[in-house]
C-alpha positions in Angstrom: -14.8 256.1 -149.3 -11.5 255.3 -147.6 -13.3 253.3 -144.3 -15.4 250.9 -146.7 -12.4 250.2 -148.3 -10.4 249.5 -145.3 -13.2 247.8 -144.0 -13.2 245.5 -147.1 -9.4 244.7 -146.8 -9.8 244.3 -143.2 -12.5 241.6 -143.8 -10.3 239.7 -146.3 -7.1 239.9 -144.5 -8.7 238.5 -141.5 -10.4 235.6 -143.8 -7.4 234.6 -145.3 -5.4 235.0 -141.7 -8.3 232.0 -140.7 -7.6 230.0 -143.7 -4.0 230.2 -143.2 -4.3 229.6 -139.3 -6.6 226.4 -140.5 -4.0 224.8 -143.2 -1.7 225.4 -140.6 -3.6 223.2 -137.9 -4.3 220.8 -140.5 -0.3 220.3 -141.5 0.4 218.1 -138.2 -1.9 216.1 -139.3 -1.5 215.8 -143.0 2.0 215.2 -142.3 1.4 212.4 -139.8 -1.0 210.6 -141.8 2.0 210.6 -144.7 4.2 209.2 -142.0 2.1 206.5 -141.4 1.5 205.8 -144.8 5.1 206.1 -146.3 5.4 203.8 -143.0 3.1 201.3 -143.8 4.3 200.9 -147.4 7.4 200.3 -145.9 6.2 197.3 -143.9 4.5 195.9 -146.9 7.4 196.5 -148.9 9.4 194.2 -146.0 6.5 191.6 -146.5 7.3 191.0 -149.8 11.3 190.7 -149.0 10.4 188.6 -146.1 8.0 186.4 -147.9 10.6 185.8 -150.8 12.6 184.4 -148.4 10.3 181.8 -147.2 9.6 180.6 -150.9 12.7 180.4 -152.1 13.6 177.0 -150.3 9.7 175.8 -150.1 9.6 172.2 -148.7 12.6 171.8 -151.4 12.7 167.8 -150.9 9.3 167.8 -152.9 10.8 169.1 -155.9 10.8 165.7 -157.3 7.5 164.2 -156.7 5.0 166.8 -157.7 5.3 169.6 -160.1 5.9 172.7 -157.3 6.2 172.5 -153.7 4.5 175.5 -153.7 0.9 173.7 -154.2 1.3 173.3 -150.1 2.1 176.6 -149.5 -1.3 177.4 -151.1 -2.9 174.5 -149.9 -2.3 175.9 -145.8 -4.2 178.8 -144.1 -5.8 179.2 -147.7 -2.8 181.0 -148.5 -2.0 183.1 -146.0 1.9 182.5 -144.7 1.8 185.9 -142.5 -0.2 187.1 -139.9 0.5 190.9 -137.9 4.0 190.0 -137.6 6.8 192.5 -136.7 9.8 193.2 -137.7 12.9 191.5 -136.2 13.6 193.4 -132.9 10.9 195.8 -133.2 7.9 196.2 -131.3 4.2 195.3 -132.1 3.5 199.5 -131.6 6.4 199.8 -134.8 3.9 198.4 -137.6 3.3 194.9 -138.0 2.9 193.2 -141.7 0.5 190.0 -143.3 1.3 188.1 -146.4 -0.8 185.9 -148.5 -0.3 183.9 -151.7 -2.8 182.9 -154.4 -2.5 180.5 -157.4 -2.9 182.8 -161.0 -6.2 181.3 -161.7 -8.2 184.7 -161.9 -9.3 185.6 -165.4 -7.1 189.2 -165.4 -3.9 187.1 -164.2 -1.9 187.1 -167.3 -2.5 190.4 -167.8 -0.4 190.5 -164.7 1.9 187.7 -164.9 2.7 187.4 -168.9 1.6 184.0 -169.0 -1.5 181.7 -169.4 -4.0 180.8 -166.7 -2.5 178.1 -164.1 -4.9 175.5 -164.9 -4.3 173.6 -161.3 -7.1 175.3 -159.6 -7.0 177.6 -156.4 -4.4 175.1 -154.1 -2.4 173.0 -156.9 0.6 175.3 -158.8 1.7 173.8 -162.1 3.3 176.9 -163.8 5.6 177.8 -160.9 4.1 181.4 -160.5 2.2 182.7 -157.3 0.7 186.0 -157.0 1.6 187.5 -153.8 -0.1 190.5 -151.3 1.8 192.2 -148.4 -0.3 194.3 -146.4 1.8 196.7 -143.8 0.0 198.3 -140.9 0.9 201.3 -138.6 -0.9 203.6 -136.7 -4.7 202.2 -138.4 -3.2 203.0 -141.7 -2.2 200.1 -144.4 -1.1 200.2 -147.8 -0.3 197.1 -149.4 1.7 195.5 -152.5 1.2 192.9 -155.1 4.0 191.3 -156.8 4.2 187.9 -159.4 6.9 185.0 -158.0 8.0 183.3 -160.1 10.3 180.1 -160.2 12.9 178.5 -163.9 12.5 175.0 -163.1 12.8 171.7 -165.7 11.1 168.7 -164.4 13.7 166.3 -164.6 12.2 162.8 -164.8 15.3 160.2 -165.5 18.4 160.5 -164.0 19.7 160.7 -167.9 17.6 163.1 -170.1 16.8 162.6 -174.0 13.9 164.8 -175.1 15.3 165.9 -178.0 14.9 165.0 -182.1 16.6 161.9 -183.5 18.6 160.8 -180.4 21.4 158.2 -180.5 23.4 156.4 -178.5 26.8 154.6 -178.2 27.8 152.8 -175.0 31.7 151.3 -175.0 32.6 148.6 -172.0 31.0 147.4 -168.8 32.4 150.1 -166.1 29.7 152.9 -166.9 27.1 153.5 -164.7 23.5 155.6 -165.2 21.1 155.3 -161.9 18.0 156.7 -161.1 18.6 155.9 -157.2 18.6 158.6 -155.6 22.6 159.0 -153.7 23.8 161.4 -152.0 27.3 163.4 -152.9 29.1 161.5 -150.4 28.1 158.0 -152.3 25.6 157.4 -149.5 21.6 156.4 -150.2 19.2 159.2 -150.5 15.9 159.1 -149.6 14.1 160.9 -152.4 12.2 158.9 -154.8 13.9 156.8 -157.4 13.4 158.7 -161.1 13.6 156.7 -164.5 17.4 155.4 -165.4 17.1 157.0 -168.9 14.2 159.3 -169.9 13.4 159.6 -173.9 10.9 161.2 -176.1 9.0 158.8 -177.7 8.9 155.0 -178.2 11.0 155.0 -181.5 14.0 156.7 -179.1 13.3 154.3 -176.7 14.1 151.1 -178.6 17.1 152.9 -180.3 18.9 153.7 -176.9 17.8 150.1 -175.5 19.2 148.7 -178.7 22.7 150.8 -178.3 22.9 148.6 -175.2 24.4 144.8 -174.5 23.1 142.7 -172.3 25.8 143.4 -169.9 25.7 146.7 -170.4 21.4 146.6 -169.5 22.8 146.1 -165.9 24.6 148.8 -165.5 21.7 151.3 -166.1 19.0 151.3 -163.1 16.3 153.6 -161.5 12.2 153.1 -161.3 10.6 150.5 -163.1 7.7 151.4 -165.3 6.8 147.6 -165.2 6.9 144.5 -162.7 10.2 143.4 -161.9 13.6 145.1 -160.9 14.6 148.4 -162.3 16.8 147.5 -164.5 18.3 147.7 -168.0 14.9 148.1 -170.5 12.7 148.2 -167.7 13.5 151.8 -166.4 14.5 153.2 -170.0 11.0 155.1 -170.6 9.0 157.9 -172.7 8.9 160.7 -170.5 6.0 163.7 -171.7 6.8 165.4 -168.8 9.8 167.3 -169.7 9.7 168.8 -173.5 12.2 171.3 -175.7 10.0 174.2 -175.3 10.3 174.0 -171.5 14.0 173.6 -171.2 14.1 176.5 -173.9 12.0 178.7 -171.4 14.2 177.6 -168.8 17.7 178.1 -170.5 15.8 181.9 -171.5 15.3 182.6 -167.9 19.0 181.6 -166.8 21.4 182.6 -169.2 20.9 186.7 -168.7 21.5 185.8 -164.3 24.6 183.3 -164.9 27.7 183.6 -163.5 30.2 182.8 -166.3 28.8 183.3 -169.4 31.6 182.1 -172.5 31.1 181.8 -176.3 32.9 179.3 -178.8 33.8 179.5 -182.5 35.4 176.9 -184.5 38.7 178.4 -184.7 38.4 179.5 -180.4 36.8 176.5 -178.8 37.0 175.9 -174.7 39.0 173.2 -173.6 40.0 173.3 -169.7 41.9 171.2 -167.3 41.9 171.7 -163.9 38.6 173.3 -163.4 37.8 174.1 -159.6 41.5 174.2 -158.5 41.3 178.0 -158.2 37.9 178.2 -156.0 39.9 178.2 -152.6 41.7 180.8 -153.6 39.8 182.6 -155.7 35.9 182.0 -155.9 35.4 184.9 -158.8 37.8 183.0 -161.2 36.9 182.4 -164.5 37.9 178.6 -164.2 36.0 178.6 -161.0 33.0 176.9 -161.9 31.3 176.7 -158.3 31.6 174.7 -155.4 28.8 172.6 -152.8 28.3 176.0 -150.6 28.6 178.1 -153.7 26.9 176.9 -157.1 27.3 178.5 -160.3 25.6 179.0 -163.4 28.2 178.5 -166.7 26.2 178.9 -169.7 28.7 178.2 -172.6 27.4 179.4 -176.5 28.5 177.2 -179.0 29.5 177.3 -182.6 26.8 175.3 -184.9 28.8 172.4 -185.8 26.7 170.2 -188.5 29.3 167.9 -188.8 30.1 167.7 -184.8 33.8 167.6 -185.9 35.1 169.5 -182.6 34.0 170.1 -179.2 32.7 173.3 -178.1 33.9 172.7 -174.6 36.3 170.0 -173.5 37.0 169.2 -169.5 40.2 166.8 -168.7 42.5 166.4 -166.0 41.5 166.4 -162.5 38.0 169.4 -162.7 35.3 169.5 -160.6 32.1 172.1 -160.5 28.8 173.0 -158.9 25.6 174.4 -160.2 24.2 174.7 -163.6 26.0 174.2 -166.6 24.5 175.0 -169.7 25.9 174.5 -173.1 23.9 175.7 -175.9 24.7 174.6 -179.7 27.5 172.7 -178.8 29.0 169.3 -178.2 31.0 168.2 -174.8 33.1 166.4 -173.7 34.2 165.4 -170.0 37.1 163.0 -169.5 39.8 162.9 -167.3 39.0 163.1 -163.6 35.8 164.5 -163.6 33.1 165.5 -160.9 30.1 167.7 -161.1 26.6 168.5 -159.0 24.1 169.5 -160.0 22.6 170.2 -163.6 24.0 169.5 -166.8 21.7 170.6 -169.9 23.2 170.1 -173.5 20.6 171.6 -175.5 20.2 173.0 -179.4 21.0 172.3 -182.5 23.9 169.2 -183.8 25.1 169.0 -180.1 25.7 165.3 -178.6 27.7 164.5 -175.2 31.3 162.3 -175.1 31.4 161.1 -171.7 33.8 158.8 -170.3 37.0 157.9 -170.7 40.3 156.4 -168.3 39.6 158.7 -165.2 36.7 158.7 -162.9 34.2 161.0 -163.9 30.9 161.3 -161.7 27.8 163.5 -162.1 25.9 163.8 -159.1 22.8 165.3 -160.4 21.3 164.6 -163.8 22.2 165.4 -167.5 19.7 166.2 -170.0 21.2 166.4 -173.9 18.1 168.0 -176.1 19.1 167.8 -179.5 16.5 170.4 -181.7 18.5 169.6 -184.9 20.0 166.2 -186.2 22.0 164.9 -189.4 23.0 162.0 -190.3 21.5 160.0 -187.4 24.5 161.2 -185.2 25.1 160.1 -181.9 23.9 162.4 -179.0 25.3 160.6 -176.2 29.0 158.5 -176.3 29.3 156.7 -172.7 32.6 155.1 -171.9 35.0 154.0 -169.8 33.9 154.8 -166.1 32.0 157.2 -166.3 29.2 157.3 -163.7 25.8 159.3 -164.0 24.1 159.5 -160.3 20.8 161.1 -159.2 21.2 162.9 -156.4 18.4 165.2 -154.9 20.9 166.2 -152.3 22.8 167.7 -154.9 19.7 168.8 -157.7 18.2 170.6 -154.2 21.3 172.5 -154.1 20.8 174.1 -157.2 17.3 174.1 -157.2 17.0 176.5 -154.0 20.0 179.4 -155.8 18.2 182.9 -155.3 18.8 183.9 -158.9 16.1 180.9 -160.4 13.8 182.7 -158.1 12.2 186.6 -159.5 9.8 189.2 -158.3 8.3 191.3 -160.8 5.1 193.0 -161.7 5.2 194.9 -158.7 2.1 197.3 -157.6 0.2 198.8 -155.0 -3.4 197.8 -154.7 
């Protein structure tokens, strides 16, 4: 009985002595294969980072002539922006990557990207979201990534804004200036396309800010023409569709959680500053540094509701200067004194109106957009005086435009 037995045991030993022998002539292998995976995912993972690069500055002097430069990224190679390319000072033999972008036109896209189909077609983007792939490659093995771009943008269509409710306007002596020419920070001519003088909602707003204007005054405001004849005075003060209060409150939404000074006002607490930027050579991370040319800033500022606009939310005198985005929500301004900023301004919510002007020399390179969503008492939304100047500038819009934290990558997967 024993030998059977032994026989028996012998026979299984040796069978699982073969199995194990196997498994452990397979491990080589199952653990280079995960190499070359984990490896590849790697590479695709660099894709993505390297492709985010490329589309964060996109062709930025387009911004202002068609809704996203990214409709020619699309439009070349059908989309493809990356091709076997290796990583900085590797070799081909280390694992090469491939990128390629599509417009969110599919029919499961917004159950990817949280947002409607982009109705622009396959090569035109008019939602400023792209869907991208990163394939990485090593050793015949890929793996690859999809992730959503996406971009906060405003159209900004007049050099002054007004797509708000019940908009009024004041204008005091002949020394204020509000052009739609495109200049440069340095006071020279740009080259980017002239935008509207004064942008407005609708026709009634129209004839109430060209009404809040003299003759004189007419002169002193300038950009495109929307009719025959110089761009002048009535002639560039125009409807504008193309920017709307739901879009700058998606914008403001996407901004205010990434900005860089974030304040918030009460009645009895309000902001009131002079000397803004004078601590930015020492001292970039101080709270009254507001940004500077090679560093913008985003300063969202929360206001107090003020039905009555009987105080500021945020005052600026003396000798301040800033850079970036500035973002006051449910609040009035003012900005007198010596006064210079690029970039964005955007007044925007409910009872909140602009005073700008005054004795100093204040200059906006940029544009302003004041969105009133509540009114009373036909109040005035924008108080222009003294010499206070309102310039387009791409140069300096571009600047802001192209900051990293307007840009996000989310939904990310592997395919």
């Amino acid at each position: 009985m024993v030998l059977p037995v032994a026989l028996f045991a012998l026979i299984m030993l040796s069978g699982l002595l073969l199995v194990f022998l196997s498994t452990a002539g397979m491990e080589p292998t199952v653990a280079a294969n995960l190499h070359d995976a984990t490896r590849a995912r790697y590479l695709a993972e660099g894709g993505v980072e390297w492709a985010f690069d490329q589309l964060v500055p996109a062709n930025p002097t387009c911004w202002n002539t068609v809704p996203n430069c990214w409709s020619t990224v699309l439009a070349a190679n059908n989309g493809a922006i990356a091709t076997n390319m290796v990583l900085p000072g590797l070799p081909a033999s280390a694992g090469t990557f491939s990128v390629s972008v599509r417009n969110d036109t599919l029919a499961a896209d917004p159950q990817v990207t949280g947002q409607t189909m982009d109705p622009g077609g396959p090569t035109t983007d008019t939602n400023n979201v792209l869907v991208l792939t990163s394939t990485g490659a090593y050793n015949g093995v890929t793996r690859q990534i999809q992730v959503v771009v996406s971009r906060s943008a405003l159209n900004l269509p007049a050099g002054l804004d007004l797509p708000g409710v019940g908009t009024n306007t004041a204008f005091s002596g002949n020394s204020f200036t509000i052009s739609g020419q495109d200049t440069n920070v340095d006071d020279t001519a740009g080259t980017c396309p002239a935008l509207w003088g004064i942008g407005v909602a609708d026709a009634a707003t129209e004839s109430r800010v060209e009404s809040s204007l003299s003759q004189q005054q007419k002169d002193n405001v300038s950009g495109k023409p929307q009719a025959t004849g110089p761009g002048v005075g009535d002639n560039t003060i125009v409807p504008e569709p193309t920017l709307t209060p739901p879009q700058i409150a998606k914008f403001v939404e996407a901004a205010r959680p990434y900005a860089d000074i974030s304040l918030e006002v009460t009645a009895e607490n309000r902001l009131s500053y002079s000397g803004l930027g004078d601590t930015c050579a020492t001292n970039w991370n101080a709270p009254t540094c507001w940004g500077t040319r090679s560093n913008p800033k985003i300063v969202y500022v929360k206001g107090s509701l003020d039905p009555g606009q009987a105080f500021y939310a945020l005052s600026a005198s003396g000798t301040s200067s800033g850079a970036g985005i500035l973002i006051v929500e449910d609040g009035d301004v003012s900005l007198t004194g010596n006064f210079r900023w690029e970039g964005l301004i955007l007044i925007t919510g409910q009872y909140v109106g602009l005073r700008y002007g005054g004795g100093g020399n204040q200059t906006v390179y940029g544009s302003i957009v004041v969105n009133e969503t509540a009114d009373l008492n036909a109040q005035v939304e924008v108080d222009a005086t003294g010499n206070a100047k309102l310039l387009y500038s791409c140069q300096a819009l571009d600047n802001v435009r192209n900051m990293r934290r307007l840009y996000r990558l989310r939904s990310w997967r592997e395919l």
